[in-house]
C-alpha positions as CSV (number, residue, x, y, z in Angstrom):
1,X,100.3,-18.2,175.7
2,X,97.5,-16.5,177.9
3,X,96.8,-13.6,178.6
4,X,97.7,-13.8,182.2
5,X,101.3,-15.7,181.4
6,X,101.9,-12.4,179.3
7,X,101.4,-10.3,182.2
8,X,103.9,-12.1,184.4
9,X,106.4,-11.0,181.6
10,X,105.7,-6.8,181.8
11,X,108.1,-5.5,184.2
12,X,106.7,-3.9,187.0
13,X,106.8,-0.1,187.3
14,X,108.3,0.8,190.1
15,X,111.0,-1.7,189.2
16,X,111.3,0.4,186.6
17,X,111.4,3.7,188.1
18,X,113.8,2.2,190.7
19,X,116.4,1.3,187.9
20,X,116.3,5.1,186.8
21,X,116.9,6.8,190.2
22,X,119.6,4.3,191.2
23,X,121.2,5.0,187.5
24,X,120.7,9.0,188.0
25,X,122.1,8.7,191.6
26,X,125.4,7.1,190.2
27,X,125.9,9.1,187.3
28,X,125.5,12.3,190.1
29,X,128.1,11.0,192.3
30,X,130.7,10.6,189.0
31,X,129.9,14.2,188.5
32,X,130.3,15.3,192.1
33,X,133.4,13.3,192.7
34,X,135.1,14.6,189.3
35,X,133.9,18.3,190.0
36,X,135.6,17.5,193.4
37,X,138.7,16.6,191.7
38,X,139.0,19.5,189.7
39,X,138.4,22.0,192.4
40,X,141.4,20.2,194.7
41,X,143.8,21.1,191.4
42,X,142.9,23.4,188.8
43,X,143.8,22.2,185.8
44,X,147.6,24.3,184.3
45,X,147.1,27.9,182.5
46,X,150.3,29.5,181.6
47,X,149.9,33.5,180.8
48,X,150.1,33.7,177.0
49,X,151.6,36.0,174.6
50,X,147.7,36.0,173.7
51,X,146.6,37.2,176.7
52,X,149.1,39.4,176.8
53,X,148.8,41.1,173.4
54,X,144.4,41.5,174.7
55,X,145.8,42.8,178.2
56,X,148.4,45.2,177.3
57,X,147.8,49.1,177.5
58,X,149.1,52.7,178.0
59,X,152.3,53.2,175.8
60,X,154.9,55.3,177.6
61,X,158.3,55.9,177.5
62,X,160.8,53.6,178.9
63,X,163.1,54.4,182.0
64,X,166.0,55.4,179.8
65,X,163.7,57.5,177.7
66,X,165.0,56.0,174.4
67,X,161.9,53.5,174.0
68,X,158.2,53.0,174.3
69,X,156.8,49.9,175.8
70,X,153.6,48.9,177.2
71,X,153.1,49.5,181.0
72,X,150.2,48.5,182.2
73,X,148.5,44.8,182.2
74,X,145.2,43.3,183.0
75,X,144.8,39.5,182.9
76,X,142.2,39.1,185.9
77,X,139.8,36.8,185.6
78,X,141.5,33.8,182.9
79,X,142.0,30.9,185.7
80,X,145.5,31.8,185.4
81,X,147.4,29.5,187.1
82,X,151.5,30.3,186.2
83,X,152.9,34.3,185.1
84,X,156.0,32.8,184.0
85,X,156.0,34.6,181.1
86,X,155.8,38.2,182.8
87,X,159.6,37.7,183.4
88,X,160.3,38.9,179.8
89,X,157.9,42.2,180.3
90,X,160.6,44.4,182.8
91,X,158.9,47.8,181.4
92,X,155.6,47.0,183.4
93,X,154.9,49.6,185.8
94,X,150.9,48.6,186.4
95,X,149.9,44.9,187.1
96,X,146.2,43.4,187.8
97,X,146.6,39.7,188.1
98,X,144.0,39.4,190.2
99,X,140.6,36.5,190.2
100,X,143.1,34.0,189.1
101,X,144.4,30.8,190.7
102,X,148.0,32.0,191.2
103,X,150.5,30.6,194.0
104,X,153.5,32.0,192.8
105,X,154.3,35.4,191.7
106,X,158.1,35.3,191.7
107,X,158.2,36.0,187.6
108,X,157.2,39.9,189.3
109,X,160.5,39.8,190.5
110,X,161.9,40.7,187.3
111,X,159.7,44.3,187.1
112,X,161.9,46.5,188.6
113,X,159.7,49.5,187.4
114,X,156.4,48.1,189.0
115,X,154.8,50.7,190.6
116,X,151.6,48.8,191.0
117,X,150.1,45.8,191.7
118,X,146.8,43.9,192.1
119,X,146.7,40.3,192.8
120,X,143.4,39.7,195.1
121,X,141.5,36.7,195.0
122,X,144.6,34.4,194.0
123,X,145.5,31.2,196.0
124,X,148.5,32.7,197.5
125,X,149.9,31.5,201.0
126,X,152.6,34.5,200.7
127,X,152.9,37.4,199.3
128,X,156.7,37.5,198.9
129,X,159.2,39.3,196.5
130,X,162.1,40.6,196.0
131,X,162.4,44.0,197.4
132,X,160.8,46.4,194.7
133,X,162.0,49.9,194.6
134,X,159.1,52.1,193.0
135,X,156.7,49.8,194.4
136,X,154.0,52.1,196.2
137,X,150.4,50.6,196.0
138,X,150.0,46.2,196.6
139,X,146.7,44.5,197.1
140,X,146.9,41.1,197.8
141,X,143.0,40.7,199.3
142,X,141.5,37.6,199.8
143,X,143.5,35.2,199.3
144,X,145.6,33.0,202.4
145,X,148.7,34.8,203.1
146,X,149.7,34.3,206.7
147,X,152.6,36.4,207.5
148,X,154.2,39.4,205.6
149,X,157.4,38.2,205.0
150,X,158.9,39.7,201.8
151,X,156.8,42.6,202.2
152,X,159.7,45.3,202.6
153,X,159.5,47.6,199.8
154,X,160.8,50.9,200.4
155,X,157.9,52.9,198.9
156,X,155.4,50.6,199.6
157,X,152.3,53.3,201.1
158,X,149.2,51.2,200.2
159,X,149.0,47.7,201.1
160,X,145.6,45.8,201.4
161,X,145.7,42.6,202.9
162,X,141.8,42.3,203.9
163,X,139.9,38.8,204.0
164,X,143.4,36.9,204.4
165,X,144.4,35.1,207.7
166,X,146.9,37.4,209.5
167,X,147.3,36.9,213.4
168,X,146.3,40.2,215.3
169,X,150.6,40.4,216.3
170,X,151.4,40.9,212.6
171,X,148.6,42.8,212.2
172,X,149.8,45.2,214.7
173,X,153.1,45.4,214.1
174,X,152.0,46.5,210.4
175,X,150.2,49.2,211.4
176,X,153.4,50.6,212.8
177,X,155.0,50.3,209.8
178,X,152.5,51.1,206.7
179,X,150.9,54.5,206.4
180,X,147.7,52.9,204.3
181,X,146.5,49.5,205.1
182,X,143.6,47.1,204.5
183,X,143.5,44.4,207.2
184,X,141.5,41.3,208.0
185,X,139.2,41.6,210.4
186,X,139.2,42.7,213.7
187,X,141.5,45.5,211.9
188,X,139.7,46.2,209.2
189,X,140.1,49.6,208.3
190,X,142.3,51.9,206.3
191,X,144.6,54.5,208.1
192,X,145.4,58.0,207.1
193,X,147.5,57.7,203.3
194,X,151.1,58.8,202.6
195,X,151.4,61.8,200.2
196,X,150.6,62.4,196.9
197,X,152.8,60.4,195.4
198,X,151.5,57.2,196.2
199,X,147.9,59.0,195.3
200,X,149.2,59.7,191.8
201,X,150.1,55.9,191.5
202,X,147.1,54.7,192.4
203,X,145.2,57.4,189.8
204,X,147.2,56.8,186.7
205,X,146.6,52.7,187.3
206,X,143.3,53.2,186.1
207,X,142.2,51.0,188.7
208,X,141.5,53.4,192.0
């Protein structure tokens, strides 16, 4: 065979060079598409008795003064995705769920002693409960709540609600309610705090 019929058999370069970009262009759109489908539904992450054992802090005495229990959790930040298991912790007084991907928080319902309670940056469309009696200090900041239905705890002083999608009526009819608010814009701003109190509860969270 000549030397010119063994040229006619080396592929050409740019064929080449085509066959890479088209392969690197399809292997990009598999990656975009599953990234895609991963941000539409984050994958399940329970709370675990792991988590809870790293998040767990300040030992007090329990309400009937007979008991010490842990009162104060931190679990921001684990992709968290179901609190489930806070139903079984009723001696919390201090919560920071907050950075997580939570929709629900019904398992709070079950801390009667909560005092406190941080759950910004969460997927929540709502930020209801069941009315909590010594709750004084709730952030629920940028996330997607739309209305403040189940927001009707007696004590509640401090309530932050900034970067969510509240309609200027609820906004305003908050303000006549709450002595300390954080609002979305255009009522961003906080107004003069209830006592001391609810000052003391937002000190001993650790998180002021």
């Amino acid at each position: 065979m000549s030397d010119e019929e063994l040229e006619d058999f080396e592929p050409d370069q740019d064929d080449l060079e085509k066959e890479d970009d088209e392969k690197e262009t399809e292997e990009w759109e598999d990656y975009r598409k599953e990234g895609e489908e991963y941000s539409e539904e984050w994958m399940p992450t329970p709370l675990t008795e792991d988590m809870m054992k790293e998040g767990l802090s300040l030992l007090c005495k329990t309400g009937n003064g007979l008991a010490h229990a842990y009162v104060k959790l931190e679990v921001k930040e684990r992709d968290l995705t179901d609190i489930f298991l806070l139903r079984s912790y009723i001696h919390l007084r201090y919560v920071d769920v907050s950075e997580n991907h939570l929709t629900d928080l019904s398992p709070l319902n079950y801390l009667t002693h909560l005092l406190w309670l941080k759950a910004d940056g969460n997927n929540l469309r709502s930020a209801h409960l069941n009315e909590l009696p010594y709750l004084q200090i709730a952030t629920f900041a940028y996330n997607q709540i739309t209305d403040t239905e189940g927001i009707s705890h007696p004590r509640l002083g401090i309530l932050d609600l900034k970067g969510g999608s509240l309609g200027p009526a609820t906004q305003a009819s908050l303000l006549l309610t709450r002595a300390c608010l954080l609002l979305p814009q255009p009522w961003e701003f906080v107004t003069a705090c209830r006592p001391a109190s609810v000052m003391r509860t937002w000190a001993a969270s650790g998180w002021a």
